[in-house]
Backbone as ProteinMPNN parsed JSONL, in Angstrom:
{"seq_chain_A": "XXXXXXXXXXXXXXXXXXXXXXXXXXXXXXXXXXXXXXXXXXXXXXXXXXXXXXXXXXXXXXXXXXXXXXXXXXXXXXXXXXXXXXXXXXXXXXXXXXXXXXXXXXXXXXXXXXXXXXXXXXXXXXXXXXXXXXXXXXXXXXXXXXXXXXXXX", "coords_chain_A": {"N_chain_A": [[110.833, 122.949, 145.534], [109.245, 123.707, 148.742], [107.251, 123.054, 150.365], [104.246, 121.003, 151.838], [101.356, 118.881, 151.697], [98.014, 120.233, 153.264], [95.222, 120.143, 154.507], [92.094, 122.008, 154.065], [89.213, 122.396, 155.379], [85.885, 122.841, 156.282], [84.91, 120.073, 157.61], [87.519, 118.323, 159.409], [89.821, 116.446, 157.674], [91.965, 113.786, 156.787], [94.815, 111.624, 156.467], [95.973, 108.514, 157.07], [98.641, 107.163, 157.554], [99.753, 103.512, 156.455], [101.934, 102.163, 156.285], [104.392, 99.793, 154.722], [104.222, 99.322, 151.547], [104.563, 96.821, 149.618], [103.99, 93.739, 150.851], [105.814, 90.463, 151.87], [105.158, 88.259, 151.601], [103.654, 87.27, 148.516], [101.082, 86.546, 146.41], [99.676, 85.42, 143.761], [96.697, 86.37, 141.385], [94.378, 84.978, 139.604], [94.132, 86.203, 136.565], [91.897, 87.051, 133.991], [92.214, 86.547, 130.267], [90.182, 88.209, 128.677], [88.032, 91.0, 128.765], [85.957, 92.324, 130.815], [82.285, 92.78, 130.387], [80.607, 96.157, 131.049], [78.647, 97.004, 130.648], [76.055, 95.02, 128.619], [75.823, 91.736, 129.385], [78.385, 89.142, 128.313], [79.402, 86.02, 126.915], [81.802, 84.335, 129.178], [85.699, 83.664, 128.861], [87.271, 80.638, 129.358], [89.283, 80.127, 130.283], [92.75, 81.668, 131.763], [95.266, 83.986, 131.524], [96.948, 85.051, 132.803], [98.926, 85.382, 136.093], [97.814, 87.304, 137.948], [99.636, 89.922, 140.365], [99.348, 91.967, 142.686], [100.976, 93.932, 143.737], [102.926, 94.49, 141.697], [101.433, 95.011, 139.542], [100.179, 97.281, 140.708], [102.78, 99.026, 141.841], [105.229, 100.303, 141.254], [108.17, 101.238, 141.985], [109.167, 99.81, 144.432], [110.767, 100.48, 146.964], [110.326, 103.051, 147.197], [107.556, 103.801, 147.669], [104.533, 103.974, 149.286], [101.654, 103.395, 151.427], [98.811, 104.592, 152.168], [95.464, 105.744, 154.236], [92.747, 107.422, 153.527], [90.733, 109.917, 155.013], [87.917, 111.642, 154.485], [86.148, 113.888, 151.964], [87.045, 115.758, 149.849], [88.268, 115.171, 147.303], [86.369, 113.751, 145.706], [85.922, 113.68, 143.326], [88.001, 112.642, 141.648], [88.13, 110.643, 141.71], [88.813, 109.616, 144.345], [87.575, 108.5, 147.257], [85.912, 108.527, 150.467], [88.106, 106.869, 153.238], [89.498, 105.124, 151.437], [92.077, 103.326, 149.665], [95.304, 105.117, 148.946], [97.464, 104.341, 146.968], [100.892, 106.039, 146.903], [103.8, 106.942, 145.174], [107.062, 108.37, 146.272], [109.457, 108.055, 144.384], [108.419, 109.467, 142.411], [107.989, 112.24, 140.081], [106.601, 115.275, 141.679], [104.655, 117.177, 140.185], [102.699, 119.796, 137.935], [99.559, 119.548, 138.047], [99.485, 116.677, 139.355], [98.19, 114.259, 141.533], [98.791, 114.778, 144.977], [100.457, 113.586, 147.697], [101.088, 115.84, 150.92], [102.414, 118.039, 153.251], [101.686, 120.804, 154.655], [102.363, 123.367, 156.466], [103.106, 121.414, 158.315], [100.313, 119.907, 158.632], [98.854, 117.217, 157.39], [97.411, 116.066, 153.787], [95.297, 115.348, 150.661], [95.822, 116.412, 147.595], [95.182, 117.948, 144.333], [97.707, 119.058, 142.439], [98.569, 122.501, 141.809], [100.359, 124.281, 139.647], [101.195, 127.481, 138.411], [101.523, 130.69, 136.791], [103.762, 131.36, 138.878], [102.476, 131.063, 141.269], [101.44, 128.421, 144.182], [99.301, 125.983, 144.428], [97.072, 124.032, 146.188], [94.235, 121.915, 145.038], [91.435, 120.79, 146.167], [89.345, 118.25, 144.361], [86.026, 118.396, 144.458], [83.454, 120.163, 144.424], [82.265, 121.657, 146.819], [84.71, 122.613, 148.319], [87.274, 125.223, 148.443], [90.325, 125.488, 146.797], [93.638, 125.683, 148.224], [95.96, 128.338, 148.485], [99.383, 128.325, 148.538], [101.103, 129.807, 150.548], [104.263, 132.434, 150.557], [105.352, 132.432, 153.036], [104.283, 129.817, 154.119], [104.977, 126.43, 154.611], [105.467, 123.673, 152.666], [105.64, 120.842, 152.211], [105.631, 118.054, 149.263], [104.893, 114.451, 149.68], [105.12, 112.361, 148.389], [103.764, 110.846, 145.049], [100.397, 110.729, 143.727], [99.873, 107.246, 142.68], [98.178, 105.213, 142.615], [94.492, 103.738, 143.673], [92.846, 102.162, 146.424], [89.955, 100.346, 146.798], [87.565, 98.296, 148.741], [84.663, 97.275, 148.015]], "CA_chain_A": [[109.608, 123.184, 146.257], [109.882, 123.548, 149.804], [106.189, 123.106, 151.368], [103.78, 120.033, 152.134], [99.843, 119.533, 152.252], [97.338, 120.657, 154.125], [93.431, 119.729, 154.286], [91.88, 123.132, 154.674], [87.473, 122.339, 154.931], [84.911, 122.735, 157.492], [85.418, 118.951, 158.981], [89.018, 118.019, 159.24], [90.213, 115.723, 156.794], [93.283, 112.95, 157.71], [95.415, 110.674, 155.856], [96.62, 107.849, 157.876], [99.505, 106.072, 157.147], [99.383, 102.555, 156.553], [102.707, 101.377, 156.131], [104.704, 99.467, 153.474], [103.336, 99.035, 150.243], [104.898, 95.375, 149.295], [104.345, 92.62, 151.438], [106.435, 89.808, 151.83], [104.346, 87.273, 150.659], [102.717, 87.487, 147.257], [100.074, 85.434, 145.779], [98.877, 86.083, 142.195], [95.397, 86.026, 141.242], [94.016, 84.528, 138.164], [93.839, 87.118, 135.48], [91.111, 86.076, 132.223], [92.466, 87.789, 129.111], [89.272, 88.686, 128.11], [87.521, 92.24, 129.687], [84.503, 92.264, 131.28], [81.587, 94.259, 129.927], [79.72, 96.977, 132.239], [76.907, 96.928, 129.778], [75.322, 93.937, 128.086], [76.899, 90.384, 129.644], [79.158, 88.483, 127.342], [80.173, 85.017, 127.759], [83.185, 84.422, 129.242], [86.257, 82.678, 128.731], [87.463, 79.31, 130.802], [91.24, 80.122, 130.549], [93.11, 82.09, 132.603], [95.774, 84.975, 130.713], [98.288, 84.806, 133.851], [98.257, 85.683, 137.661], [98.109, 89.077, 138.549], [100.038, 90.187, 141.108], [99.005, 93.347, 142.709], [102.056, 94.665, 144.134], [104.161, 94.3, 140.501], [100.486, 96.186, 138.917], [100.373, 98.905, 141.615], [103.641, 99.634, 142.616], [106.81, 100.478, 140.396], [109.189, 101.551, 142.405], [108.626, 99.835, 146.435], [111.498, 100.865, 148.011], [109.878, 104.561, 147.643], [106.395, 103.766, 147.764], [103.635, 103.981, 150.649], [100.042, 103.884, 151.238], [97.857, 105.756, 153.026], [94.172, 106.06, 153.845], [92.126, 109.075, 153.185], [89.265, 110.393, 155.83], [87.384, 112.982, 154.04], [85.847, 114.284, 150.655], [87.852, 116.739, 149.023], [88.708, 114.464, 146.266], [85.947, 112.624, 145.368], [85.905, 114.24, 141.714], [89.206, 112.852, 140.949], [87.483, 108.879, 142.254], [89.259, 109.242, 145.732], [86.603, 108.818, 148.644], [86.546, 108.4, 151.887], [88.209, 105.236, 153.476], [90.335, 104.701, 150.316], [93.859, 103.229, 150.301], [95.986, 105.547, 148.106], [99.136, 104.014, 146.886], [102.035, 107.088, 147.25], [105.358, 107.003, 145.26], [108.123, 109.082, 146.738], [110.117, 109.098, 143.631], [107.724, 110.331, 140.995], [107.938, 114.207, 140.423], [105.301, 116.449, 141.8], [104.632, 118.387, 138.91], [101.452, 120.579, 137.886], [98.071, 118.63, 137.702], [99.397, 115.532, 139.448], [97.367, 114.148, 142.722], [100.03, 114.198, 145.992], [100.343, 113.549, 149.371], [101.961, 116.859, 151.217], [102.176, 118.255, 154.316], [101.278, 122.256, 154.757], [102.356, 123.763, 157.906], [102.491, 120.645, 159.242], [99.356, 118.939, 158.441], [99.106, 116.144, 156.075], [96.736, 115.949, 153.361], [95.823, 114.866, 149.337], [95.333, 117.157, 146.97], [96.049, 117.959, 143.312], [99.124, 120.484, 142.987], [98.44, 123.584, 140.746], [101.603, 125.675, 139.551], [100.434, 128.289, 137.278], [101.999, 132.064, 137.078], [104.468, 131.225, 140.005], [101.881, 130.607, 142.348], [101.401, 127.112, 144.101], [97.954, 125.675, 144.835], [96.569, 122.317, 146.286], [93.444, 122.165, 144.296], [90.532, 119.511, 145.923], [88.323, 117.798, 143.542], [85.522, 118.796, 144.786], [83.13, 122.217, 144.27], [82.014, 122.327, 148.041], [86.029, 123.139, 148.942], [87.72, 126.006, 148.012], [91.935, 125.259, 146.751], [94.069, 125.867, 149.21], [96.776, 128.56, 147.964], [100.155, 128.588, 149.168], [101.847, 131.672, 150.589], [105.425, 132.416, 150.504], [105.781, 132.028, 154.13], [104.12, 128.544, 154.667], [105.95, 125.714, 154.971], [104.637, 122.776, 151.79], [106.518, 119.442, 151.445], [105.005, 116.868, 148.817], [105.618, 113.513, 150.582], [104.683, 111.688, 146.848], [102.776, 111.123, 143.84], [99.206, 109.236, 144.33], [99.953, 106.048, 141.714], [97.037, 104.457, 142.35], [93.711, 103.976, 144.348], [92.641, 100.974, 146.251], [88.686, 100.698, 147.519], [86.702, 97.957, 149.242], [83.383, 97.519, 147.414]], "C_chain_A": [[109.824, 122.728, 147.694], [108.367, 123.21, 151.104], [105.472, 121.477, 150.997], [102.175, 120.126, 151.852], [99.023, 119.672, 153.077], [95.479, 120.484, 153.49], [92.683, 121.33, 154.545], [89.938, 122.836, 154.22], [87.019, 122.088, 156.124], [84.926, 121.086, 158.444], [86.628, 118.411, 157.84], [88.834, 116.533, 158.453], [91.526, 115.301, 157.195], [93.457, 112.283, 156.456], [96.064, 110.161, 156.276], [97.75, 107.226, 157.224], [99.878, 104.607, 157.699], [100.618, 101.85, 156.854], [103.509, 100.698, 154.945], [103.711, 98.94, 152.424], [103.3, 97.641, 149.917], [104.814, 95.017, 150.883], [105.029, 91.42, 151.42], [106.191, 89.073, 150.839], [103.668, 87.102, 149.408], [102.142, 86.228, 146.037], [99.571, 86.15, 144.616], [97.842, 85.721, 142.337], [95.14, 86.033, 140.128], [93.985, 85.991, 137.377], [93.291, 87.015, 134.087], [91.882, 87.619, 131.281], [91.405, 88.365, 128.697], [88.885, 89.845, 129.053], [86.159, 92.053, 129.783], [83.397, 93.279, 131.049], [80.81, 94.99, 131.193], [78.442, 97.475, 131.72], [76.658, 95.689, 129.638], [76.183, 92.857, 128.308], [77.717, 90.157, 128.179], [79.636, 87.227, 127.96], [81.721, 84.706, 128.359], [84.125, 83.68, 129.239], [86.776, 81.104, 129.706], [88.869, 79.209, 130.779], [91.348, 81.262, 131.268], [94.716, 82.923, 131.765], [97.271, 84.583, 131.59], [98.101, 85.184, 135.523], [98.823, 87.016, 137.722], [98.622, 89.82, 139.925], [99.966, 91.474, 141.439], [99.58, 94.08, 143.544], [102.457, 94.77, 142.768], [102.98, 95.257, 140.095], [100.498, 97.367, 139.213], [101.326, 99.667, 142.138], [104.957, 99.716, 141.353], [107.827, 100.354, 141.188], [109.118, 101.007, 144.181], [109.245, 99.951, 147.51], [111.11, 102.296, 148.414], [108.719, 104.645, 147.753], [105.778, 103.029, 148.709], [102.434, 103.687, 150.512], [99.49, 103.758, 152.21], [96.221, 105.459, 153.013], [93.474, 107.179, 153.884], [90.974, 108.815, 153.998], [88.88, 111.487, 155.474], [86.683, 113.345, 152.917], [85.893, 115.042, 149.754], [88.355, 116.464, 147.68], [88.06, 113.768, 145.008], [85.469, 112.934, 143.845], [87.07, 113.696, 141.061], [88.972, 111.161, 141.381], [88.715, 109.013, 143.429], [88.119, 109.235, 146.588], [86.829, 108.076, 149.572], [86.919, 106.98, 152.602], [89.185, 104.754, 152.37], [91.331, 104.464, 150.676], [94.601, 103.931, 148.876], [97.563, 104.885, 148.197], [100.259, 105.027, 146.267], [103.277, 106.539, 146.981], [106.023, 108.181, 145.289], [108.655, 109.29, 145.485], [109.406, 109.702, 142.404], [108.158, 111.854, 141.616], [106.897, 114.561, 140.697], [105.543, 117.373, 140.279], [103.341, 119.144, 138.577], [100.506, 119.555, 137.131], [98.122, 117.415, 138.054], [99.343, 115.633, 141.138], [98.957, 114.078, 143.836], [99.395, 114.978, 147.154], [101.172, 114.929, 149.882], [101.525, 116.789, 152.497], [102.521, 120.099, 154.39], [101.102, 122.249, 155.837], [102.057, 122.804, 159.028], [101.35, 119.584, 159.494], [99.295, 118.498, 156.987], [97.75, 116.07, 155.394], [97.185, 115.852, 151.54], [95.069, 115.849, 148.794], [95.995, 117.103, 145.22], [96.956, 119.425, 142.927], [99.333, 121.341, 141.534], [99.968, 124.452, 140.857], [101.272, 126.596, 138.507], [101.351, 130.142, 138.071], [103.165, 131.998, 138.595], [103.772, 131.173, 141.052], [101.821, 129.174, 142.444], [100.358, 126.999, 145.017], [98.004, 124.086, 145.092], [94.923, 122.573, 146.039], [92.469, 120.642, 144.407], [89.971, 119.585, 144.515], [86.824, 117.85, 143.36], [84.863, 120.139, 145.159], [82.703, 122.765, 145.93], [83.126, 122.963, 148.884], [86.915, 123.861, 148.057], [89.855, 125.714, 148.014], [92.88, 126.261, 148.075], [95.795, 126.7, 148.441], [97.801, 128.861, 148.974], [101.073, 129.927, 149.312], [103.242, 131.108, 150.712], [106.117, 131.546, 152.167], [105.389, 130.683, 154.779], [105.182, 127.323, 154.193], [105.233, 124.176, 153.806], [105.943, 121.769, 152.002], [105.824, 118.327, 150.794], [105.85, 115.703, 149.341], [105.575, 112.37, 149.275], [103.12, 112.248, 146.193], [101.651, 110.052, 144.185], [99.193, 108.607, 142.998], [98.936, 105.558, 141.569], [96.05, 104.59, 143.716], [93.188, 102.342, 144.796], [90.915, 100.986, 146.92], [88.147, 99.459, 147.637], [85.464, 97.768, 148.355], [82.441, 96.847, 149.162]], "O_chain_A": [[110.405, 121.678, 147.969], [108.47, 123.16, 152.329], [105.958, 120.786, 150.101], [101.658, 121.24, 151.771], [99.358, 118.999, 154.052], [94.889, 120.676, 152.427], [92.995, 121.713, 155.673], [89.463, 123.014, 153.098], [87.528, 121.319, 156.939], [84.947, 121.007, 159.672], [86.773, 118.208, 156.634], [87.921, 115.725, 158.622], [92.265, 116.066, 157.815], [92.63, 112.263, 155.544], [97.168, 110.706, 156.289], [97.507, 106.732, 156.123], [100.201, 104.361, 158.862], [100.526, 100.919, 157.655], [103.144, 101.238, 153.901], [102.673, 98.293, 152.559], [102.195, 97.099, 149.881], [105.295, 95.632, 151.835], [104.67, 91.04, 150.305], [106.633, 89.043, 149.691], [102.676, 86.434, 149.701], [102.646, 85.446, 145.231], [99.131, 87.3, 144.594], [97.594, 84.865, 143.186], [95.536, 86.961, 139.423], [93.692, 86.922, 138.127], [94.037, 86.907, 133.114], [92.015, 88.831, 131.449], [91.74, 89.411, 128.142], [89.366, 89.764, 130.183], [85.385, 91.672, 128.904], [83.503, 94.446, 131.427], [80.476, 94.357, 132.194], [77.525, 98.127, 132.219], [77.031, 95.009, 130.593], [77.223, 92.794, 127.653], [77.638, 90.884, 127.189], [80.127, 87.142, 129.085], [82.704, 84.987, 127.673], [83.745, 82.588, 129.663], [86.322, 80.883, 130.829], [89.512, 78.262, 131.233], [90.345, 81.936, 131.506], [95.392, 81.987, 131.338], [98.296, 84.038, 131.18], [96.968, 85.208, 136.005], [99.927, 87.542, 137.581], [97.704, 90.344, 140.556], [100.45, 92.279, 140.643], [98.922, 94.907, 144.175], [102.023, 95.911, 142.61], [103.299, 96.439, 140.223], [100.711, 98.343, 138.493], [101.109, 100.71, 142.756], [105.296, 98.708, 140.733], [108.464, 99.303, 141.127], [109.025, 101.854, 145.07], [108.842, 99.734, 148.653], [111.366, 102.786, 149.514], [108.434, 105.812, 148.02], [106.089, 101.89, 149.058], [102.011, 103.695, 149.357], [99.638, 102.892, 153.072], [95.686, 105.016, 151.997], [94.015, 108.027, 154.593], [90.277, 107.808, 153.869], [89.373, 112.473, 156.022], [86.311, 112.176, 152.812], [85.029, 115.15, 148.884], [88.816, 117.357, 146.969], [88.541, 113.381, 143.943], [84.566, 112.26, 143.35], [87.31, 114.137, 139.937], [90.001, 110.495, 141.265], [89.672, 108.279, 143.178], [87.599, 110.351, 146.579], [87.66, 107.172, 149.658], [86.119, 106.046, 152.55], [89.702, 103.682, 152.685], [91.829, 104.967, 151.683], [94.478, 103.336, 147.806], [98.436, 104.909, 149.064], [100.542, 104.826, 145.086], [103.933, 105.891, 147.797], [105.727, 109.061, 144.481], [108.569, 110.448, 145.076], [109.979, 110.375, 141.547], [108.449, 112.369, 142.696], [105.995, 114.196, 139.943], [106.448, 117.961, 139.687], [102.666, 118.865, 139.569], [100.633, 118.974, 136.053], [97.284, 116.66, 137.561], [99.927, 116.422, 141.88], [99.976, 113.466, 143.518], [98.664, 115.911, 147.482], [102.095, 115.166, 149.103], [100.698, 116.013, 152.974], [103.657, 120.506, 154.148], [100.241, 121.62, 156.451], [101.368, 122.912, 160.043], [101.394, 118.659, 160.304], [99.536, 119.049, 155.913], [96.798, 116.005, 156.171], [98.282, 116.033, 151.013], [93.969, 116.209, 149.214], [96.978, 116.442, 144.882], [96.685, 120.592, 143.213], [99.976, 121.023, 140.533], [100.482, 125.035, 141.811], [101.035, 125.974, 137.471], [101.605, 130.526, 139.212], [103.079, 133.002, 139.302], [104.467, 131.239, 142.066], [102.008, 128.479, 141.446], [100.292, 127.596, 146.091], [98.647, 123.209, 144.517], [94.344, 123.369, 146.779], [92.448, 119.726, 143.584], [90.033, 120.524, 143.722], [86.316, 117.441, 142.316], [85.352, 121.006, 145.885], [82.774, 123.945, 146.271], [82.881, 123.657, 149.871], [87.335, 123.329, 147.03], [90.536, 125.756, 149.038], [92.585, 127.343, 148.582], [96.664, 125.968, 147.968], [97.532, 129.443, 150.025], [101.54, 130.727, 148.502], [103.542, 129.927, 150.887], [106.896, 130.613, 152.36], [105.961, 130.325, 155.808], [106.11, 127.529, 153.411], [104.325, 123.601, 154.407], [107.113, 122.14, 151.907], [105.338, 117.51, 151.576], [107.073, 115.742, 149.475], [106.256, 111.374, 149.52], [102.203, 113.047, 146.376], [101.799, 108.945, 144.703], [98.605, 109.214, 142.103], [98.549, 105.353, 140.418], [96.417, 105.253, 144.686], [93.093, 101.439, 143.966], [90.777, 101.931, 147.696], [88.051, 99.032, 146.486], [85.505, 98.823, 147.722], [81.212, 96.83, 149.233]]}, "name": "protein", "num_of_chains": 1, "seq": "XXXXXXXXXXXXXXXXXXXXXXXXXXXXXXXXXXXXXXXXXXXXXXXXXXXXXXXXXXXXXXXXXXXXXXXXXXXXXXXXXXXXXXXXXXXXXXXXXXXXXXXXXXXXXXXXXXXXXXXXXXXXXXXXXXXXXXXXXXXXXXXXXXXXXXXXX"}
């Protein structure tokens, strides 16, 4: 596969790049073995499982992996929205139905990457934007696979 993605919707859509994924430094953070309910409380435990380190959780591979932030809403069916930090590994495969970073004709954008009948589609998440199909003559390069999602509350 020889092309990249491209944002194609009435206001332009960006994906900045942030920089390396691992930082030097890494501090764990408590981790309770127990799960937290999103319905009806539960008490909770007073131990601590292990420290969670959220480079070793989010990242596999970090000599090939990036992350990016997303300006836009093309996604937000697939829980990407706007402002998000997507964490991007290089060596996963692009393959059909998995989210990636590309660059189409040049412009960079996230989408999820349809192959079906020998055609190749970048396919938002979203019903207000129409997939973006690739022609023979454009130019696609997936730059990675989106691993994970990071968001702010």
């Amino acid at each position: 596969m020889s092309n990249l993605l491209h944002l194609c919707s009435p206001r332009r859509e960006r994906v900045e790049i942030l920089g390396r994924a691992v930082s030097e430094s890494s501090h764990g953070t408590p981790l309770y073995l127990d799960h937290i309910s999103a319905g009806f409380p539960s008490p909770a435990d007073d131990y601590i499982e292990t420290a969670l380190d959220l480079n070793t959780y989010l990242i596999r591979n970090p000599a090939a992996t990036f992350m990016v932030r997303v300006s836009g809403d093309s996604m937000t069916g697939a829980g990407i929205n706007d402002g998000d930090v997507l964490v991007v590994d290089r060596s996963e495969q692009p393959a059909h139905g998995r989210i990636v970073v590309a660059v189409l004709d040049g412009e960079l954008t996230v989408k999820r990457l349809v192959m079906k009948e020998g055609q190749t589609m970048l396919a938002p998440e979203n019903p207000r934007y129409k997939p973006i199909v690739v022609a023979d003559e454009q130019d696609l390069h997936v730059w990675g696979v989106v691993s994970g999602v990071v968001r702010k509350l």
